[in-house]
BATORGU-292496 format. One record per residue (C-alpha): x, z, y. Coordinates in Angstrom, 1 decimal. Last residue first. Example, Ala and Ser with C-alpha at 12.3 -4.5 7.8 and 13.67 -1.06 7.14 Angstrom:
! BATORGU-292496
13.7  7.1  -1.1 $
12.3  7.8  -4.5 $
//
This chain:
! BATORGU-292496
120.1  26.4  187.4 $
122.4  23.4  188.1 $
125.9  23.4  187.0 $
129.2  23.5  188.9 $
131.5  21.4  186.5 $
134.9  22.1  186.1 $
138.4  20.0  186.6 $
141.8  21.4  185.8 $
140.2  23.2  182.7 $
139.1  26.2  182.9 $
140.1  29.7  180.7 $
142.6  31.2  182.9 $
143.9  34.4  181.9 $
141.9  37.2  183.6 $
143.9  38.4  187.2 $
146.6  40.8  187.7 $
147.0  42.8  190.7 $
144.1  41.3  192.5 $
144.3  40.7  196.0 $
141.9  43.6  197.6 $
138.5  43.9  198.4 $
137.3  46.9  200.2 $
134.2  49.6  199.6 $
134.5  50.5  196.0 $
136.8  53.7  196.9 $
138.9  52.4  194.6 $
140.0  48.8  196.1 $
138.3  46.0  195.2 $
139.6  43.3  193.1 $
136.8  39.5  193.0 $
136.3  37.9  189.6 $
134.2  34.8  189.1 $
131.9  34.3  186.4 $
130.8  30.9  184.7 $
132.0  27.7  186.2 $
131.4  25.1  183.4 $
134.0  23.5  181.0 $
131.9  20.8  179.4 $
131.9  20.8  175.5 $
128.7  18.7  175.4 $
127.0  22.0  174.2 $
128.2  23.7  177.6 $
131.4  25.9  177.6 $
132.7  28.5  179.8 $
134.7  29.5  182.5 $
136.3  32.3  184.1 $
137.7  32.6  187.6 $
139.3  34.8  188.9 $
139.5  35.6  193.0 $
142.6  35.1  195.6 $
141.5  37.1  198.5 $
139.9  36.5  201.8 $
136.2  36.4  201.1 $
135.8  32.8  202.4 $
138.7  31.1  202.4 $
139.7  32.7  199.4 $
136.5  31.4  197.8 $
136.7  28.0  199.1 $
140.6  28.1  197.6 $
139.3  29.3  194.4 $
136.7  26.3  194.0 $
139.3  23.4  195.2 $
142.0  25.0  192.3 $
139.5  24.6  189.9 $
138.9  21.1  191.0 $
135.2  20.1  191.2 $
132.7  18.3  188.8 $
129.3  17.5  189.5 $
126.4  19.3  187.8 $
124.6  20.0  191.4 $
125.5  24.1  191.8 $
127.7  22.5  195.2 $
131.0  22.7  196.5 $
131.2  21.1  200.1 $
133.1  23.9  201.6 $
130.8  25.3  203.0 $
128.7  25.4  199.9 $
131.8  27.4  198.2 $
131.9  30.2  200.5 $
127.6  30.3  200.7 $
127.5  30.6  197.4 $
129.9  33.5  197.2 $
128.6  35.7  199.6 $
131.2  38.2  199.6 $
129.4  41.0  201.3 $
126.5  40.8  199.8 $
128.1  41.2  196.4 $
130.1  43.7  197.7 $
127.0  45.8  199.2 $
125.3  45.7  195.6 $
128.1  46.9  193.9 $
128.7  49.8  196.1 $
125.3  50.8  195.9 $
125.2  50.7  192.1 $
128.4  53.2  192.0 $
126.7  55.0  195.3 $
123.6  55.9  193.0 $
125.3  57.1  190.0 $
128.1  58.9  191.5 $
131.4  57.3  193.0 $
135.2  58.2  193.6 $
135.9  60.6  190.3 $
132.7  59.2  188.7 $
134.4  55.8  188.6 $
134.6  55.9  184.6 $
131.1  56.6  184.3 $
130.6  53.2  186.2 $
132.1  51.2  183.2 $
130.4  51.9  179.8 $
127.9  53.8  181.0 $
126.8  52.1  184.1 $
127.1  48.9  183.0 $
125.3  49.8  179.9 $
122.4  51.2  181.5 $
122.1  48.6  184.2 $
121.9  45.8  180.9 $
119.3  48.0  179.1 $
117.1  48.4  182.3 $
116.8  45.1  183.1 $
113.1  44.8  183.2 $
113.3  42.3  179.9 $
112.7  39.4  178.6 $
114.4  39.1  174.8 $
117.0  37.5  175.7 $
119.5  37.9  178.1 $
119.8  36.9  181.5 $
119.2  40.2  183.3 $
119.5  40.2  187.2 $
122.0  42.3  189.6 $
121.2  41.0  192.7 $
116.8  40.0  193.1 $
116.1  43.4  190.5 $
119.0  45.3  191.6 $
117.3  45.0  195.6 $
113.9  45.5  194.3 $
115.8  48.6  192.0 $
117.8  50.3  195.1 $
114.7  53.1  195.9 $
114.9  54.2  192.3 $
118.6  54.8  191.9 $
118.4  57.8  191.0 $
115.0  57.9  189.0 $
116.8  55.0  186.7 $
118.9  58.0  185.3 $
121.8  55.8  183.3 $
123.2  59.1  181.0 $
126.4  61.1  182.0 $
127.2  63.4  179.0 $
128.8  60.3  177.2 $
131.7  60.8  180.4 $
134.3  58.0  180.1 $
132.6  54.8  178.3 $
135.1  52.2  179.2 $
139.0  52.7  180.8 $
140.7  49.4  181.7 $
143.7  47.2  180.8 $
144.9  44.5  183.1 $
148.0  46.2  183.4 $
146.9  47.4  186.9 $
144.2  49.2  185.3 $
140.5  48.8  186.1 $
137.2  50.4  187.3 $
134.6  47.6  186.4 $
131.7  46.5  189.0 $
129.2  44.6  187.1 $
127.9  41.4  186.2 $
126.3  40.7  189.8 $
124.1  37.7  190.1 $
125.1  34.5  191.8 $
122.8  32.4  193.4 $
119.9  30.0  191.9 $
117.6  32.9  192.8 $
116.3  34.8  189.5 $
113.7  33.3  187.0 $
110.7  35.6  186.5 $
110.0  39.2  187.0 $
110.3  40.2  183.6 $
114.0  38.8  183.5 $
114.9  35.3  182.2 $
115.5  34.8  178.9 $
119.0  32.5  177.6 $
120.4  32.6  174.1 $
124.1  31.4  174.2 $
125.2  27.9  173.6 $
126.0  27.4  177.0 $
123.0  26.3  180.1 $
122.0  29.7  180.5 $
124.9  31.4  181.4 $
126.0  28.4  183.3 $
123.0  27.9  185.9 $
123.5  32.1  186.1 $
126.5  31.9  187.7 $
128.2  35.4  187.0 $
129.8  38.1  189.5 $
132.5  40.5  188.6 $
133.9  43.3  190.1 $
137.2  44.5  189.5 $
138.2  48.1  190.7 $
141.6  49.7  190.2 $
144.0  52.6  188.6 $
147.2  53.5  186.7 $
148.0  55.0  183.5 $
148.7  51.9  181.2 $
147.4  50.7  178.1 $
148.7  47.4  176.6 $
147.6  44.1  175.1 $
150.0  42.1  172.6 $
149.4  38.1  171.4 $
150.9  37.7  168.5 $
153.8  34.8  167.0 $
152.8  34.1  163.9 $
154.3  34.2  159.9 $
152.8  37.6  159.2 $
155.3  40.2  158.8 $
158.1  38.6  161.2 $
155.9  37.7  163.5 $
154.7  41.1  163.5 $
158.3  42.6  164.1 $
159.2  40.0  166.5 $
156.1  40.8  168.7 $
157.2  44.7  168.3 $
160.5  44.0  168.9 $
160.1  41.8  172.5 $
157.4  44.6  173.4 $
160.6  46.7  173.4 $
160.3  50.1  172.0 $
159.0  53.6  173.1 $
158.9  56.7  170.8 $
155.6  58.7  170.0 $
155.6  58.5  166.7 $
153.5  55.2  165.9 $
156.7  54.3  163.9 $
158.7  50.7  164.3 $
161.6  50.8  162.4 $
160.9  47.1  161.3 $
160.0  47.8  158.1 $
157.0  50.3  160.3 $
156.0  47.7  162.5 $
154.9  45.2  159.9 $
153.6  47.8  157.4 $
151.6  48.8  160.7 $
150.5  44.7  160.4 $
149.0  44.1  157.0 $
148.6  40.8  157.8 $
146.6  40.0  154.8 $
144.5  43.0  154.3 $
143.2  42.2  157.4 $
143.0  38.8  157.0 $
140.7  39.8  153.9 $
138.7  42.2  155.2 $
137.5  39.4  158.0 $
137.1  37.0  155.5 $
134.5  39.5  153.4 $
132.7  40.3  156.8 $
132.4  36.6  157.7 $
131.8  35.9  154.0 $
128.7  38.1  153.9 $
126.9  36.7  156.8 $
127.1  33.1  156.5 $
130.9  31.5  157.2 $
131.9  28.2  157.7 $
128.9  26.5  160.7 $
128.0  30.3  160.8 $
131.1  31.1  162.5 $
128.9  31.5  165.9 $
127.2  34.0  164.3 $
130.0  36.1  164.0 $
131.0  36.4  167.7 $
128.0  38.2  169.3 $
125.6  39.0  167.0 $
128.0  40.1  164.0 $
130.4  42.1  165.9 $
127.6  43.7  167.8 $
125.9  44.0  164.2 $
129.2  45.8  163.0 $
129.7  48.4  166.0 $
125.9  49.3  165.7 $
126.3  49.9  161.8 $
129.4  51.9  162.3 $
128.5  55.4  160.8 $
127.6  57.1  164.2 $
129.2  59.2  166.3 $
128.0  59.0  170.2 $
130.5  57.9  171.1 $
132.4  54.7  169.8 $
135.5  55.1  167.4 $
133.7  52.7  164.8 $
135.8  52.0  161.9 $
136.9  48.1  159.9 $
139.0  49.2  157.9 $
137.7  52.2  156.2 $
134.2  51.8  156.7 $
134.0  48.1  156.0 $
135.7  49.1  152.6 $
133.2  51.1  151.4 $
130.2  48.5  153.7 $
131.7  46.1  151.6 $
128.6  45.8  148.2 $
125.8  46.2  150.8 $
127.1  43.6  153.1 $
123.6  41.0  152.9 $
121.8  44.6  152.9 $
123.3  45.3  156.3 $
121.8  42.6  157.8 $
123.1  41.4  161.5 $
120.8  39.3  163.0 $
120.0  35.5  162.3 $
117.6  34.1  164.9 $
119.6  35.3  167.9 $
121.6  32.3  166.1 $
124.9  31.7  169.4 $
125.4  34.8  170.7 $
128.7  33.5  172.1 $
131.5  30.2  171.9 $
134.6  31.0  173.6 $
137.0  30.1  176.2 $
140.5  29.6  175.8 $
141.1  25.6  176.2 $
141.5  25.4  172.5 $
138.0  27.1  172.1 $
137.5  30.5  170.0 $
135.6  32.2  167.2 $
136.1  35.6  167.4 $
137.0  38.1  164.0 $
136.9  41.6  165.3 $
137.8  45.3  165.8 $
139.4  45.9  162.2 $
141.5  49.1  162.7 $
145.2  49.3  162.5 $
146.6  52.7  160.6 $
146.6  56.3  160.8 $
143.3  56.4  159.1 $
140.0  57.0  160.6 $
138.8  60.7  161.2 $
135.4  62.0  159.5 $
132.6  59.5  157.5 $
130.5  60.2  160.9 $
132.7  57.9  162.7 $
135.1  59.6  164.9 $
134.3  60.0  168.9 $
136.1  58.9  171.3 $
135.7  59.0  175.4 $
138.1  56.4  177.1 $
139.6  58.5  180.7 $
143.5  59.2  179.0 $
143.8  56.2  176.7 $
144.0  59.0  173.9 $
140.8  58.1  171.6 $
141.4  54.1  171.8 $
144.9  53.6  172.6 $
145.8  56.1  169.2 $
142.8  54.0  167.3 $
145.6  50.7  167.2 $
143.3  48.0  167.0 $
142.6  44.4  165.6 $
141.7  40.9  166.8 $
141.6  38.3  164.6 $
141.2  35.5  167.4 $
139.7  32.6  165.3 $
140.4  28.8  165.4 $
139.2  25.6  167.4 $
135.0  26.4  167.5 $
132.2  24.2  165.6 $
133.0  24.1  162.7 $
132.4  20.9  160.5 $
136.3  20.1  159.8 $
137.6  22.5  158.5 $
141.3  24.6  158.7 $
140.7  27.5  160.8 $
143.6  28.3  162.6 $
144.6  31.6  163.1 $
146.0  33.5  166.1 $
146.3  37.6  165.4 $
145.2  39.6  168.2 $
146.8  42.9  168.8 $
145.8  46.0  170.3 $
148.4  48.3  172.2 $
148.7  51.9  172.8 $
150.1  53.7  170.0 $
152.8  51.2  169.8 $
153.9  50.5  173.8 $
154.9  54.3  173.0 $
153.2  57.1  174.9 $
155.3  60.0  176.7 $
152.8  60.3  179.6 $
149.7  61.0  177.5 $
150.7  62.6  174.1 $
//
């Protein structure tokens, strides 16, 4: 079933609800759930059922995110309060059937759940402690009941294809609201993405810097991400190919100074290359091994230079506000191609300048114009922030 894939089987939904209090500290949620068909036969993703055996046919819990109105999001926000199974001890039945890991290696879904937990769940603490996050969670789910949805609608994961217009209808039919619909296709691309590390550190997320102190007040590489034209992409493609440090051992006082850690606790970076590598560079394998996948990245950043693009232009990391659309023409002008940008927000609610995202072709040598680019989520006017 590669080619002859229905938008169905290979799209993941998220559900818009509004939280209705007053003392949180986010807009709404994203529920976001998953169809496991896009996730085991994407083509390049690697799979692996839970150890409990094979999920059901049906949509999988994969999160419950706090959001912003203006689109961005609040993150790791209580590194204080980790992920407890005990405090779930009486879901963890129905946890495993709704809510299923489809990561490799197998495992029973405790990793999955504390990632879940860590990243977006304690950020609902302001309305939800541990156990109602997971409870709430089941609930929507339960809730929206969304292949039931599809299926009264004539809608079947069988293989067919049907208009994204019906299968939006069909949900909003089901559930009361419109959905927001992300797709799997079989084609190819690079994105690489750089982050500013004055607005990493200066959101509501937990902030360390690495073992070898506080990097340059430049931008550090996030990663280099093989991509779809859809926007989709493929993650974790070969489990068999582990992050070797020994290969890339004469590149790490270059990784160190370009490709720095910012999260907490202090650390050599090791984790964050290892997960970049085996979540996204394994899936460039066909073009690039270990050491040239890092290489790549690290000529690209050099090569773009985006400080320098935006300080010729007058755009400065001094906590002043610029226009969004000033900051993406200085980067044009200076790389060449329209980038990304992606924002975030401070504790005053100030929409900083957070990552930018620069296309390069597949070879991992050339930038490109994007074919699709990250929705938007700045306001007109951002602020540059010190670090």
């Amino acid at each position: 079933m590669k080619s002859k894939f229905s938008v169905l089987i290979n799209l993941l939904v998220l559900q818009y609800l509004v939280v209705l209090c007053v003392s949180q500290d986010f807009d709404f949620f994203y529920l976001v759930q998953q169809w496991p068909g896009s996730y085991c036969d994407s083509g390049k993703s690697s799979c692996c059922y839970p150890t409990t055996g094979k999920p059901a046919a049906d949509f999988g819990i994969h999160g419950l995110w706090p959001n912003y109105n203006d689109g961005s999001y609040p993150q790791n926000c209580d590194p204080d309060n980790p992920f407890n199974e005990s405090e779930i001890s009486d879901l963890l039945t129905s946890m495993r059937k709704n809510w299923p890991t489809l990561a490799c290696p197998s495992s029973s879904g405790e990793t999955f759940w504390s990632h879940e937990w860590d990243k977006h769940g304690t950020c609902s603490e302001s309305v939800l402690d541990q156990h109602s996050y997971f409870e709430t969670t089941l609930s929507l789910k339960q809730q929206t009941s969304l292949l039931q949805s599809l299926k009264s609608a004539g809608i079947n994961p069988d293989g067919s294809f049907y208009s994204l217009e019906e299968i939006k209808d069909a949900v909003k039919q089901g559930t009361g609201f419109t959905p927001w619909i992300e797709c799997n296709e079989d084609s190819s691309g690079n994105s690489q993405l750089y982050q500013w590390p004055g607005a990493y550190c200066d959101s509501r997320q937990s902030c360390c810097y690495p073992k070898t102190g506080k990097p340059a007040a430049d931008f550090g590489i996030h990663g280099l991400w093989p991509n779809y034209k859809d926007g989709g992409y493929p993650s974790n493609c070969n489990p068999d190919s582990r992050f070797d440090k020994s290969e890339i051992s004469d590149l790490i006082s270059t990784i160190e100074k370009e490709w720095p850690t910012l999260s907490c606790p202090t650390n050599d970076g090791i984790k964050f290359w290892t997960h970049e590598w085996v979540k996204h560079g394994t899936c460039s394998e066909s073009e690039l091994d270990q050491r040239e996948y890092f290489e790549a990245a690290l000529k690209l950043k050099k090569k773009a230079n985006l400080l320098q693009a935006l300080t010729n232009a007058g755009i400065k990391p001094n906590d002043e506000f610029y226009e969004l659309e000033d900051i993406k023409d200085a980067i044009k002008e200076g790389v060449g191609f329209t980038p990304g940008i992606e924002c975030n927000v401070d504790s005053s609610r100030n929409s900083q300048l957070y990552q930018v995202y620069l296309c390069v072709d597949t070879s991992g040598s050339e930038f490109i114009e994007c074919p699709v680019l990250p929705r938007p989520r700045c306001g007109s006017r951002i602020q540059f922030p010190k670090f």
